[in-house]
N, C-alpha and C positions, 0 to 999 in steps of 0.2 A: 492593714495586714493582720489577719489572725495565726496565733500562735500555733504551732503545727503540737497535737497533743505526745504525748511522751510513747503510748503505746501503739500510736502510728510512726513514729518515727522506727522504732523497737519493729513493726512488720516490715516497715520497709526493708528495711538492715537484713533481716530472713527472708526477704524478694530477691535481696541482691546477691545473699549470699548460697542463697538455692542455686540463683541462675551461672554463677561461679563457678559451683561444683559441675554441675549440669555440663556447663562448656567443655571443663576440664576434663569429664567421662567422654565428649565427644571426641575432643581429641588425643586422648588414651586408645579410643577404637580405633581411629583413624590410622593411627601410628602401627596398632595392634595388627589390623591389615592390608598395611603399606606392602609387607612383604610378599603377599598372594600376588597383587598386582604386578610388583616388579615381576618377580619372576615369568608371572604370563608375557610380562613383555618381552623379558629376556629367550625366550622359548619364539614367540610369534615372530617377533622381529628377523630375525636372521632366515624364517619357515616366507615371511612375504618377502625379504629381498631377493629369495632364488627362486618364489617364483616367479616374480619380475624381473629376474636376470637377464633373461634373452628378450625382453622386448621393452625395454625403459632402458634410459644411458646409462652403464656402468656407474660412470659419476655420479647420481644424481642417487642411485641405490646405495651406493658405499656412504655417500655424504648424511643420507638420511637413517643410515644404519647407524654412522657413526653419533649420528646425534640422539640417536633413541637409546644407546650404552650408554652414554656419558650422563643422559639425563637420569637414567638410572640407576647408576652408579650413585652420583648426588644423592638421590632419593635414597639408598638402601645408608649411605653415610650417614646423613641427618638421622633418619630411622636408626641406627646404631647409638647416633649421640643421643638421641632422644633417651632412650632407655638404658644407659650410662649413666644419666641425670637421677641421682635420687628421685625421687617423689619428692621430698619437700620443696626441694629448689626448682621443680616446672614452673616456670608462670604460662601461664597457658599461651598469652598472646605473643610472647617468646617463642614459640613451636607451631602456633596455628597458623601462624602468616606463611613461615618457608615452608611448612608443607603445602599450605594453597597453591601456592608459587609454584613448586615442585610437581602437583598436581595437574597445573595449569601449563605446563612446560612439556608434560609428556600428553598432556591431553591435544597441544600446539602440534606437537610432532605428530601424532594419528592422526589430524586432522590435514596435516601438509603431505600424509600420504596417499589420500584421497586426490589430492591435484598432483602432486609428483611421479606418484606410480601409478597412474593412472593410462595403461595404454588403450589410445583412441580404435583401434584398428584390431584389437585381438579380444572378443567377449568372454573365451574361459576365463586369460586373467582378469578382466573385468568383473565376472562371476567371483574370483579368488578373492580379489580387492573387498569387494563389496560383503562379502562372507568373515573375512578376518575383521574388516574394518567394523564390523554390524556388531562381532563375539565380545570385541574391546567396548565396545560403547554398553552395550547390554553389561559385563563384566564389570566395569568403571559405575555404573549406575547403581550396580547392586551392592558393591566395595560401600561405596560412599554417602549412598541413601539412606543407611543405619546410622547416621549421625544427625538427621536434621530434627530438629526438637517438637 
């Protein structure tokens, strides 16, 4: 084994702690524009349950309403603790996972609206479905695509 030299070790150390910082600004943004998102959800949300009101089950709209607030709510919470947190005290991998999470929770839900509200038999709202569902995916993409390195 050869001795690894002092001023390689010394880059390494500024490799790691670039990509540190680096992390930490991704998930600064992240958090930065969690609230745009919610809120379009909180807006969309309630705008596709009536228009699937009259042709998907009551149940199955309330149920998936109820779960696209809740998930949100979550979201906009952490998002609140997040930036409560000093700055010194983020560790990044402390805040990057529950947002993934959180991310991934409401991204579950728009994508169980595609099969849930999804009526077989009526094409405007099929048209509706597929136009909100298209805004969030486009929207979600562009939220989230300013963070990848």
């Amino acid at each position: 084994m050869t001795p690894i030299s002092a001023p390689a070790v010394v880059a390494h150390a500024r490799r790691d702690s670039r990509r540190l910082q680096i992390l930490a600004a991704q998930v600064r943004l992240l958090y930065g524009n969690s609230n745009l998102g919610i809120a379009v959800t909180l807006v969309a949300t309630p705008i596709l349950g009536r228009l699937q009101w009259s042709v998907v089950s009551h149940r199955i709209v309330l149920a998936w309403c109820l779960y696209m607030f809740l998930v949100s709510a979550a979201r906009f919470t952490l998002g609140r603790r997040y930036w409560r947190t000093k700055p010194a005290h983020r560790r990044t991998a402390t805040w990057g996972t529950p947002f993934a999470i959180g991310a991934g929770l409401a991204g579950a839900g728009w994508g169980a609206a595609g099969i849930l509200l999804y009526p077989e038999a009526h094409l405007a709202n099929q048209a509706f479905l597929f136009f909100i569902l298209g805004g969030m995916m486009l929207g979600a993409a562009s939220l989230l695509a300013r963070t990848s390195p």
